[in-house]
C-alpha positions in Angstrom: -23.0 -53.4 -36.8 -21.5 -52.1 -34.0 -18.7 -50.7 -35.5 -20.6 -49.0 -38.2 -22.6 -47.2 -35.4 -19.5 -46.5 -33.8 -17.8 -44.8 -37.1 -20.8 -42.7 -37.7 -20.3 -41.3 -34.3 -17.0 -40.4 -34.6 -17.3 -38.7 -38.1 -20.6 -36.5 -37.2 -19.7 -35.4 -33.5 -16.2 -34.9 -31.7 -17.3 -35.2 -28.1 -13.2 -34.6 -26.8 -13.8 -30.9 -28.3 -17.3 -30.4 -26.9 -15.9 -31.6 -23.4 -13.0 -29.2 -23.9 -15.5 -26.4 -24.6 -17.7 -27.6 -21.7 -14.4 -27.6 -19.2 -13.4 -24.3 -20.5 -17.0 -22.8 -20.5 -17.3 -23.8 -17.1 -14.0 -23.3 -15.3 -13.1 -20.1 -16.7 -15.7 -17.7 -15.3 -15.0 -19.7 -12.1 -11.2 -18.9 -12.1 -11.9 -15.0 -13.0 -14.3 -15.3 -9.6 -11.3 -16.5 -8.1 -8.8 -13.9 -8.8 -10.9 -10.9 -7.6 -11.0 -11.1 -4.2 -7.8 -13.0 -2.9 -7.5 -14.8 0.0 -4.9 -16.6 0.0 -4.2 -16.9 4.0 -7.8 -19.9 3.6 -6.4 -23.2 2.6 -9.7 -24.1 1.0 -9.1 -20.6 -1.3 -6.2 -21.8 -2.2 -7.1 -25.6 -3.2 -10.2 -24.4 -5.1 -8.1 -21.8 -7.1 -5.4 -24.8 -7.8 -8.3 -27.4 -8.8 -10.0 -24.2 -11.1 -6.6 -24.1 -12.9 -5.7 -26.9 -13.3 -9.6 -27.3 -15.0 -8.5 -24.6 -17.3 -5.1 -25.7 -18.5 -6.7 -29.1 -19.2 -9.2 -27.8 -21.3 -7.3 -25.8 -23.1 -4.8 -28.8 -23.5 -7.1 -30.9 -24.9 -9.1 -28.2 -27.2 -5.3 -27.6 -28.4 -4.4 -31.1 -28.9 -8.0 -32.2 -30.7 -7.2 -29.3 -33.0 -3.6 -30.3 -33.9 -5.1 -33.9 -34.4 -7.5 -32.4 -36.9 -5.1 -31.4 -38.9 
């Protein structure tokens, strides 16, 4: 029974892509707000800018990779 539950899951929704989309959805405005006003003499600046992109190349990795797994 559980299994079956499980399968339908996984056929009708792909929740890795709508977390992808989420990530990227979330982080990327984020990471724009970021990179227009520079100040990269504060140390918090700079670890929130790291953290933001490092948010956005793991969304896009897995949005890339679910896709390619699609296939």
């Amino acid at each position: 029974m559980a299994e079956a539950v499980r399968s339908f899951f996984a056929e009708t929704e792909n929740t890795r892509l709508r977390g992808a989309l989420v990530l990227l959805l979330g982080s990327g405005p984020l990471l724009f707000l970021f990179l227009t006003n520079p100040e990269i003499a504060n140390p918090y600046y700079v670890f929130g800018l790291g953290i933001t992109a490092v948010a956005v190349l793991t969304g896009a990795f897995l949005l890339i990779s679910s896709q390619m797994g699609s296939c």
